[in-house]
N, C-alpha and C positions, 0 to 999 in steps of 0.2 A: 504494500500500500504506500501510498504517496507520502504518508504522514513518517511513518518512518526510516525515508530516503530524505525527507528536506524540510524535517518539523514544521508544524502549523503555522500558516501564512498570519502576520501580526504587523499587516500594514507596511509591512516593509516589502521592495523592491517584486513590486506588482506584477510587472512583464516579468522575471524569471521566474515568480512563482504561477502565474497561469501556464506559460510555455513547459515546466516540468509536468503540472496537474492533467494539462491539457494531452501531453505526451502518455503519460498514466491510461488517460482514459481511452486514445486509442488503442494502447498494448493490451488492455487489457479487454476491449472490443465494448465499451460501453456506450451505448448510441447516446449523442448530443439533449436528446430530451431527457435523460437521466444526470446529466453532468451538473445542470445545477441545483438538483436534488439533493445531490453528494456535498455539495462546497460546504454546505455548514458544518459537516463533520469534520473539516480540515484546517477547521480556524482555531484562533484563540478565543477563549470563554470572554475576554475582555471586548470582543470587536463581533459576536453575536448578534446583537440586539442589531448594531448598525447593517448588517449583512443581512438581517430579514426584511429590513426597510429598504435596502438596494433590490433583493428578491423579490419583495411584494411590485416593484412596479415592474420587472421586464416579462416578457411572453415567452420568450429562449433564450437558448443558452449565448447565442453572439452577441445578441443583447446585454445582457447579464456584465458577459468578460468586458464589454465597450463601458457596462456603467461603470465596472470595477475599476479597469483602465482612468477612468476619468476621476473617480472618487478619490484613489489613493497614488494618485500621478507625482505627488509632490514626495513621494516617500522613494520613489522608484529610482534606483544607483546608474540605471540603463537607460535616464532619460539624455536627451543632451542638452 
């Protein structure tokens, strides 16, 4: 599982943590309508609350990783 290759995502550096999640979820053949079912499991207890409020408004998962993208852009080590 993802969480034990690169510990639960905590705001920090957003793009390499969806790019490993996201790699996860193909190897292990999980269809995109399940991926953001899964993300809550992968986070910090501290950044829950805010990840259900991202969740309640997207429809799918590209949606989702766009909002995420945008939410926590300022934390991310791989912006330029």
């Amino acid at each position: 599982m993802i969480v034990s290759r690169i510990s639960r995502f905590n705001r920090k550096d957003v793009t390499s943590y969806l790019e490993a999640y996201r790699a996860e979820m193909i190897m292990r053949d999980i269809p995109k309508d399940s991926r953001m079912s899964g993300f809550p499991w992968v986070v910090t207890s501290s950044i829950d609350t805010e990840l259900f409020e991202v969740q309640a408004h997207c429809r799918n998962w590209s949606e989702f990783e766009g909002r995420l993208l945008e939410r926590y852009d300022f934390d991310d080590s791989l912006r330029l």
